[in-house]
C-alpha distance (Angstrom), angle and dihedral (degrees) to the residues before:
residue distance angle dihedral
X1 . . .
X2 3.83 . .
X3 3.90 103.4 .
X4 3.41 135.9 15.1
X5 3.85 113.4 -145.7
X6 4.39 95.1 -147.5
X7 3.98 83.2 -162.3
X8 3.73 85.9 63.2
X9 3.64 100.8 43.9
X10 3.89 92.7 47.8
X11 4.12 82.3 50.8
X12 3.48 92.4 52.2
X13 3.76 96.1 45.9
X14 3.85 88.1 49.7
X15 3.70 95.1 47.1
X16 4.07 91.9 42.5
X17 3.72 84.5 50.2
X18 3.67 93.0 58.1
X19 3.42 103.3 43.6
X20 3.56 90.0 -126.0
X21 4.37 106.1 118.2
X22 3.48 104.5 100.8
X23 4.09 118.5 -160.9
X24 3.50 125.4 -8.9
X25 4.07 78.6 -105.2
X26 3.38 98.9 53.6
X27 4.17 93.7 35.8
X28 3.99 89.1 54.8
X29 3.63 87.3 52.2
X30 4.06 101.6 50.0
X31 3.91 85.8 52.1
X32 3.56 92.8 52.1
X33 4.47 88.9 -116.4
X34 3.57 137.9 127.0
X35 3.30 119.7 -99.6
X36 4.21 82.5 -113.9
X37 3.76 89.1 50.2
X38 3.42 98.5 46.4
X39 3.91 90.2 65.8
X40 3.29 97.8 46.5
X41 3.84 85.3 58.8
X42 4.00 84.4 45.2
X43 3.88 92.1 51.8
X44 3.68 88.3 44.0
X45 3.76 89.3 61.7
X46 3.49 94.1 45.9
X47 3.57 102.6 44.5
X48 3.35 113.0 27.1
X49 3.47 101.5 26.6
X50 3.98 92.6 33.1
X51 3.87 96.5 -142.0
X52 4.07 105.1 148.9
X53 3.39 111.4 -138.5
X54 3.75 126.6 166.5
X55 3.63 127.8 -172.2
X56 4.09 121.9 -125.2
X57 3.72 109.1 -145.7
X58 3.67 96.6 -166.2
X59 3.96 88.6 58.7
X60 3.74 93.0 39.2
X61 3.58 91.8 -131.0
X62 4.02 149.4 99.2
X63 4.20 120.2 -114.2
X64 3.74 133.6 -179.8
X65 3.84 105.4 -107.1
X66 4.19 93.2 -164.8
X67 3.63 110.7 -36.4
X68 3.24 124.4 71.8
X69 3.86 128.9 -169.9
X70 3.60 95.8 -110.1
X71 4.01 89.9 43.2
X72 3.85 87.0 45.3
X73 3.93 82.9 51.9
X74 4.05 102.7 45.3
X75 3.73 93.8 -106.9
X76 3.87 144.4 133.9
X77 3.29 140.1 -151.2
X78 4.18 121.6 -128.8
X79 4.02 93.8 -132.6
X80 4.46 77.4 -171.4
């Protein structure tokens, strides 16, 4: 991948998060990617970033199963 758009990533995370992506179709579309793009970015968070996400057909949607992006980064969140 060339660029990575951080607005994007931080969407995705969000909307991983949430359970709340639908398909690969429909995820593409709500960040404004190809469907081709869109994996890339997926890949990106698997491999480079090594965030495991899987996706649950049944729910039509993508979850974090463990790693997180800011686990997969070294980061907490302030829960205050």
């Amino acid at each position: 991948m060339k660029r990575i758009d951080l607005k994007k990533v931080l969407r995705m995370d969000f909307m991983i998060q949430h359970r709340c992506t639908g398909t690969p179709e429909e995820f593409a579309r709500k960040l404004d990617l190809s469907r081709s793009t869109f994996f890339e970015y997926l890949a990106y968070f698997r491999y480079e970033l090594g965030t495991d996400i899987l996706y649950d057909k049944y729910q039509s949607t993508y979850h974090y199963n463990g790693a997180t992006l800011y686990s997969a980064l070294g980061l907490k969140l302030d829960n205050n």
